[in-house]
N, C-alpha and C positions, 0 to 999 in steps of 0.2 A: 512466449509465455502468455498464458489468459486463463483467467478463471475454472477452474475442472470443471463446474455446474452449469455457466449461461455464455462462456467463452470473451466474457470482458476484458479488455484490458484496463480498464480504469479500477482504482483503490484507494486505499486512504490505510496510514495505522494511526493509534492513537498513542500520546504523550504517557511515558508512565508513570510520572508524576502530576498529571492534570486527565481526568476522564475524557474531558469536554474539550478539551483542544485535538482539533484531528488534523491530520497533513494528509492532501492527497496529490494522488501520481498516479502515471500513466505509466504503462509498459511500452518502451522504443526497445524495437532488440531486445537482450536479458536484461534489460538496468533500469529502474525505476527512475521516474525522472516527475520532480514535485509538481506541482501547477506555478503558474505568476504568480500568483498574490504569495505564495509561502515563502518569507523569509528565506532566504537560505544559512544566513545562519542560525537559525533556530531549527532547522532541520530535524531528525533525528535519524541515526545508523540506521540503515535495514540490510540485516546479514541473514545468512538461511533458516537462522530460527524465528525471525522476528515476527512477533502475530499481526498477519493481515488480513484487513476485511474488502471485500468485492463494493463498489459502488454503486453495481444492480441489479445483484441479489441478497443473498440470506450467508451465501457464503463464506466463511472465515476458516484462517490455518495459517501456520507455518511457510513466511516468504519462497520456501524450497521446495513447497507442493502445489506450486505452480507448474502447468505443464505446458 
């Protein structure tokens, strides 16, 4: 799984209750996996709808349109 546009694996989604708080993560295999610093339990689900954004690029969609 990486990025359709610049073929990243790194991401981040944002909280949907706080704009400004971001959680990012890498792509191992199909599974997102957060960075060190993020809490785990403050986490948030990413199921295949959930909106995410590319790390570096412009990129953003739907966890599932990952290819």
């Amino acid at each position: 799984m990486e990025c359709p546009l610049c073929g990243s694996k790194s991401f981040y989604v944002k909280d949907p209750d706080d704009e400004y708080a971001l959680y990012p993560f890498d792509i191992v295999g199909q599974s997102p996996v957060f960075a060190e610093e993020v809490d785990a339990s403050e986490c948030p689900e990413i199921d295949s709808r959930t909106r995410t954004f590319c790390s570096k690029c412009a990129w953003n969609g739907r966890f599932e349109e990952l290819g």
